[in-house]
C-alpha positions as CSV (number, residue, x, y, z in Angstrom):
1,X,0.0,0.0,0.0
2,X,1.2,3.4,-0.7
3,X,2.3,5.9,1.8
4,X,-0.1,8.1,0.9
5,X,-2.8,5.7,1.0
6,X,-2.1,4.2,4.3
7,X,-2.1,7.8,5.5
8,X,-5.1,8.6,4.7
9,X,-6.9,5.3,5.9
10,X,-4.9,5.4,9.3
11,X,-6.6,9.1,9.2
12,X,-10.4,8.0,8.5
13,X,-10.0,5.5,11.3
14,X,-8.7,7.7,13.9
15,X,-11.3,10.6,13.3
16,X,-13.9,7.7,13.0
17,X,-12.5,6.5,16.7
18,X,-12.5,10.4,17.6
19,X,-16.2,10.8,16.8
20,X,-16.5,7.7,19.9
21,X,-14.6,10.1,22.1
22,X,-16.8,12.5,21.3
23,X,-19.8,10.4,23.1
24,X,-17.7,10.2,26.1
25,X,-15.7,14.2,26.5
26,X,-17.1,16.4,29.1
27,X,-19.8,13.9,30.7
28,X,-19.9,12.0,33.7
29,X,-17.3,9.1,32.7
30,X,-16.3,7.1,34.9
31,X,-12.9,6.7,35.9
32,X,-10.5,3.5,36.8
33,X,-7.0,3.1,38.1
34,X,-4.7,-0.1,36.0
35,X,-1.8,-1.7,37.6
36,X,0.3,1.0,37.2
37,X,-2.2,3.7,38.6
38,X,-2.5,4.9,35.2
39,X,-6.5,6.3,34.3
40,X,-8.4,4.2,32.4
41,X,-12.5,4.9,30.8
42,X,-14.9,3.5,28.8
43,X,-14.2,5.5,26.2
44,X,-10.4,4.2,26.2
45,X,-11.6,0.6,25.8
46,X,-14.8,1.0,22.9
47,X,-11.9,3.4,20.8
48,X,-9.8,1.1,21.0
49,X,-12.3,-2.2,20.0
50,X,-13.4,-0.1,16.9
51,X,-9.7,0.9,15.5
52,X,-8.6,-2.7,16.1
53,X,-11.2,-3.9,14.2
54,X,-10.8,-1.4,11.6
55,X,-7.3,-1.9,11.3
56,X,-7.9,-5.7,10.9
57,X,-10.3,-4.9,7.9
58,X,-8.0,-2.0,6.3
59,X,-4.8,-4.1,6.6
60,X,-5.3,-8.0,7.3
61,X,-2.9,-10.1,9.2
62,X,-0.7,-7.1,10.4
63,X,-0.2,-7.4,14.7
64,X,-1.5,-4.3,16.6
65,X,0.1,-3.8,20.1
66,X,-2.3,-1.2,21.6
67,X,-2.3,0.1,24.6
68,X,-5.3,-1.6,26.5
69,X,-4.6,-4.7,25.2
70,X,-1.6,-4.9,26.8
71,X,-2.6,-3.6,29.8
72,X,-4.9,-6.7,29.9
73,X,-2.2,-9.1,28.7
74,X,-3.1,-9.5,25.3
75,X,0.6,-8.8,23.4
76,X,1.3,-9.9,19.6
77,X,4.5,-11.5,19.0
78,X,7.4,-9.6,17.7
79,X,7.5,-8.4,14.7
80,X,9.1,-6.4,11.3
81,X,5.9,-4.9,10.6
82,X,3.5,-3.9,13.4
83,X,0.5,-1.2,14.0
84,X,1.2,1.2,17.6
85,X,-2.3,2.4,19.4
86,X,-3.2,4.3,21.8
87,X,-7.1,5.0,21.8
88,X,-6.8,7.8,23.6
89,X,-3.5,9.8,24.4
90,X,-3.8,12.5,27.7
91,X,-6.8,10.3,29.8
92,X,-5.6,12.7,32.2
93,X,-6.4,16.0,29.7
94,X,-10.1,14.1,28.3
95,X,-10.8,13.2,32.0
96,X,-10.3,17.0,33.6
97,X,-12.1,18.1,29.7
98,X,-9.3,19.3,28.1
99,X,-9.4,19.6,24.7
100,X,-5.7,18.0,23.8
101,X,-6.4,14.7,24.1
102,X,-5.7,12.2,20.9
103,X,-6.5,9.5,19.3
104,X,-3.2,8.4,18.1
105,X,-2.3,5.0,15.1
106,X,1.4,4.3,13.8
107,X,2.6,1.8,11.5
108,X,5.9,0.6,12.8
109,X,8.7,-1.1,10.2
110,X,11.9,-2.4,11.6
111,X,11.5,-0.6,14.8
112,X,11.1,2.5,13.5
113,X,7.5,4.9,12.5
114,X,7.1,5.5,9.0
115,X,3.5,6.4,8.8
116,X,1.3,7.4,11.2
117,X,-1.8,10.0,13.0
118,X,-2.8,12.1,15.8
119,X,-6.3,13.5,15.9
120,X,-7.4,15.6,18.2
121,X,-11.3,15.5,18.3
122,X,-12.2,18.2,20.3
123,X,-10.1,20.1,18.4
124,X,-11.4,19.3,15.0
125,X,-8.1,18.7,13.6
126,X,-5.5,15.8,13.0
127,X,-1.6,15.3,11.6
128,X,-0.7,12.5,9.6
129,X,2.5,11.9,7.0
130,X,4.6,9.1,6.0
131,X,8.1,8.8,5.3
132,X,7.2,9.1,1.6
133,X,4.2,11.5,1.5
134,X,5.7,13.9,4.2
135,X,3.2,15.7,6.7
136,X,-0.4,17.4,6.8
137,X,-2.3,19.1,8.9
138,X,-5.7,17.8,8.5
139,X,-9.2,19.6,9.2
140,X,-11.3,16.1,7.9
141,X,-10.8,12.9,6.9
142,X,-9.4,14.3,3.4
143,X,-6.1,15.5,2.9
144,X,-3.4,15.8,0.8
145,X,-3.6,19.0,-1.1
146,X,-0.4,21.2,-0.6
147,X,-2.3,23.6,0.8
148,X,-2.0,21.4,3.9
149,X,1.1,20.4,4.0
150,X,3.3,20.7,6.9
151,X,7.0,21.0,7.5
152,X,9.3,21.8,10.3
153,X,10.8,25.7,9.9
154,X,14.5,26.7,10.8
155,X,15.0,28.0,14.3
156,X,16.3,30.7,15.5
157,X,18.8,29.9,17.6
158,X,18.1,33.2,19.7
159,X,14.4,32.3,20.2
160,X,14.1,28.9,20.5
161,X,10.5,27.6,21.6
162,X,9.8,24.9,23.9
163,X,7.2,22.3,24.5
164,X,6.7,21.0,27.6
165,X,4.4,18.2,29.1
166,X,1.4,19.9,30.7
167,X,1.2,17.0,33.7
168,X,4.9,15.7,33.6
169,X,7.4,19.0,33.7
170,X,10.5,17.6,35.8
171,X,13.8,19.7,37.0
172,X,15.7,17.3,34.5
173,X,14.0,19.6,31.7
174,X,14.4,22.4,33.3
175,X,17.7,21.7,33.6
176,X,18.1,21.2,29.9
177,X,16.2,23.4,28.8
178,X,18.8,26.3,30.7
179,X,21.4,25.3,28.1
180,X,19.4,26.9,25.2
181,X,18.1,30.5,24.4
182,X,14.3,29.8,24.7
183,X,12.1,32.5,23.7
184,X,8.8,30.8,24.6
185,X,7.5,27.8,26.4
186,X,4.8,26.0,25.4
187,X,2.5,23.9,27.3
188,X,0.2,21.1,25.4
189,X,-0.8,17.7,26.3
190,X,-0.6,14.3,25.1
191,X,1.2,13.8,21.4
192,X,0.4,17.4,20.3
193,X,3.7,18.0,21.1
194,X,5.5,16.3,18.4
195,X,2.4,18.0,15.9
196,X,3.5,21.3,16.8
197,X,7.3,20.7,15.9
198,X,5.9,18.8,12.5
199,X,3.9,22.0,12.0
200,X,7.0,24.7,12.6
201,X,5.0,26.2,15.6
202,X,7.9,25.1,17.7
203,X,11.4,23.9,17.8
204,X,12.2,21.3,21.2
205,X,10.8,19.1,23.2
206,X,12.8,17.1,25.8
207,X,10.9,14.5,27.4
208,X,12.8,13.3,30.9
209,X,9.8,10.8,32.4
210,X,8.2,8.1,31.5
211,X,6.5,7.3,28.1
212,X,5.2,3.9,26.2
213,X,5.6,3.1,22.9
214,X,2.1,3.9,21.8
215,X,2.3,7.6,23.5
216,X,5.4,8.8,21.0
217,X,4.7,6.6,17.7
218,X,2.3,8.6,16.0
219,X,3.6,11.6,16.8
220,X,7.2,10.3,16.2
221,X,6.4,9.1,12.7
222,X,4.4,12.5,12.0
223,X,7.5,14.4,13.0
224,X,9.9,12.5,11.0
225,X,7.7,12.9,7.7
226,X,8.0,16.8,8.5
227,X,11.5,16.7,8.7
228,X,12.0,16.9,12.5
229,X,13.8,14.2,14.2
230,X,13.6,12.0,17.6
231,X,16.6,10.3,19.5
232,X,17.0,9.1,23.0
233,X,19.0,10.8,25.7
234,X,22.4,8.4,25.1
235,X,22.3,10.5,21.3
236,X,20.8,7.5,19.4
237,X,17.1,7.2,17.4
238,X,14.5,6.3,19.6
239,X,13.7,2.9,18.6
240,X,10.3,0.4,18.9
241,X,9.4,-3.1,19.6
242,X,11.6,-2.8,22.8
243,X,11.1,-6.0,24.6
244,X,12.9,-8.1,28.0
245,X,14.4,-4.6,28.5
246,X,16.3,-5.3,32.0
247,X,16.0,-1.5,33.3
248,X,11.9,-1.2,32.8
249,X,8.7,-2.9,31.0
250,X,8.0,-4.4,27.4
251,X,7.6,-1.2,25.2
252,X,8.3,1.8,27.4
253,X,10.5,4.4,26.2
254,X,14.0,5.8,27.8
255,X,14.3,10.1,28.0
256,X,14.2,11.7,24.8
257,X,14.9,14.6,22.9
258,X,12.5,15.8,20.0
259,X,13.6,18.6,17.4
260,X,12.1,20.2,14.8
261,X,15.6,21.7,12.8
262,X,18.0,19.3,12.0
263,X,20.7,21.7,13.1
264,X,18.9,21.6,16.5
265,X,19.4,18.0,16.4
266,X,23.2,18.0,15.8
267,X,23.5,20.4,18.7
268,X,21.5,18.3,20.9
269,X,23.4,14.9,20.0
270,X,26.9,16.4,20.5
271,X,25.7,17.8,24.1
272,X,23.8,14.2,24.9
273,X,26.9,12.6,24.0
274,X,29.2,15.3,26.1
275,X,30.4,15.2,29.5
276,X,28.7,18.2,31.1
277,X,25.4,17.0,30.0
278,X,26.1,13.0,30.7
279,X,23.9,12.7,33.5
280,X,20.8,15.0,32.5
281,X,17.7,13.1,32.5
């Protein structure tokens, strides 16, 4: 299937799963804790039961790890080709009725996303690219005029902006963060924050706590189409399908660094990999 193609079905799904969330934003939902005290609603579990079906019809006989699934045990076997969901990225923004909550789907190929979306449904809006197609900002299920194109923009290195996790700031990115001019921080919650680097509203985001695979994919593979780039905080790509990892759990992600300007990247990697910066994060 064709980058483009799989793009724009991954997008009719996820703003098909968005209209669920819909059902389910700003009412009386209840609310559950999982193992790891993570929230968890209804609307998490029937958005996630429609796009795995979907997927299943749109793109047979491909594994899906998503993220209640998992939670409940249910984990595909390792593989080359897999779909990454998470029904609905930010509980924490969709439960307090925040509008940045997403519904996020990534297609992952040897452990790294080359297609992928984020809809936000409250918002109206979503972001999906490939590796091939490159990036769009979406306003419906149809896309891929140039008018909606999307690309990361060339920072200024005087007025750098930030994104920062609404619910997860730590001194670590504070701390980081103090070793660049920023102009501007940005506060946004759930995967938005790659979308706004794919979409040259901003330039960094350093992410020093804990993520899953299915939190970053989307937005990582959005990103990438863009231009923009994502590597871990030893200065390497962050990678998927991470398994019998001895430090945490199947699938969950070390610190990283996103960027929207290559250049940005470079600087980054050579002060991840230097010794005054060895121990951030």
């Amino acid at each position: 299937m064709a980058d483009l193609e799989l793009a724009k079905k991954l997008n009719a799904i996820a703003w098909a799963a968005g209209a669920i969330t819909l059902e389910y934003f700003q009412v009386d939902t209840a609310v559950e804790s999982k193992a790891d005290d993570s929230p968890v609603t209804q609307a998490d579990r029937a958005v996630e039961e429609f796009i795995l079906a979907e997927l299943e019809k749109a793109c047979p006989g491909i594994p899906v790890v998503a993220e209640e699934a998992v939670s409940a045990g249910s984990v595909p076997a390792s593989a080359d080709r897999f779909f990454l969901v998470d029904p609905l990225d930010g509980t924490k923004e969709f439960i307090a009725g925040r509008s940045d909550y997403t519904v996020n789907i990534a297609l992952i190929e040897k452990n790294q996303p080359v297609c992928g979306v984020v809809h936000a449904p409250a918002r109206g809006t979503s972001y999906a690219g490939g590796r091939e197609c490159g990036a769009y900002l979406c306003r419906g299920e149809e896309f891929g005029d140039s008018a909606s194109r999307i690309a990361v923009r060339h920072a200024d290195p005087a007025g750098i902006v930030a994104v920062a996790s609404r619910s997860h700031n730590s001194p670590e990115t504070d701390a980081f963060l103090a070793k660049f001019e920023i102009a501007e921080r940005v506060s946004v919650g759930s995967s938005l924050k790659f979308c706004l680097l794919a979409a040259g509203e901003a330039d960094l985001y350093p992410r020093f706590g804990r993520t899953m695979e299915w939190d970053t994919a989307a937005g990582h593979a959005v990103l990438l189409a863009a231009g923009g780039g994502v590597m871990t905080d030893a200065g390497v790509p962050l990678a998927y399908d991470k398994r019998d990892q001895t430090s945490d759990s199947d699938f969950a992600n070390p610190h990283f660094i996103a960027f929207a300007d290559p250049e940005i990247g470079s600087k980054v990697e050579k002060m991840l990999k230097s010794t005054d910066i060895a121990k951030v994060g």
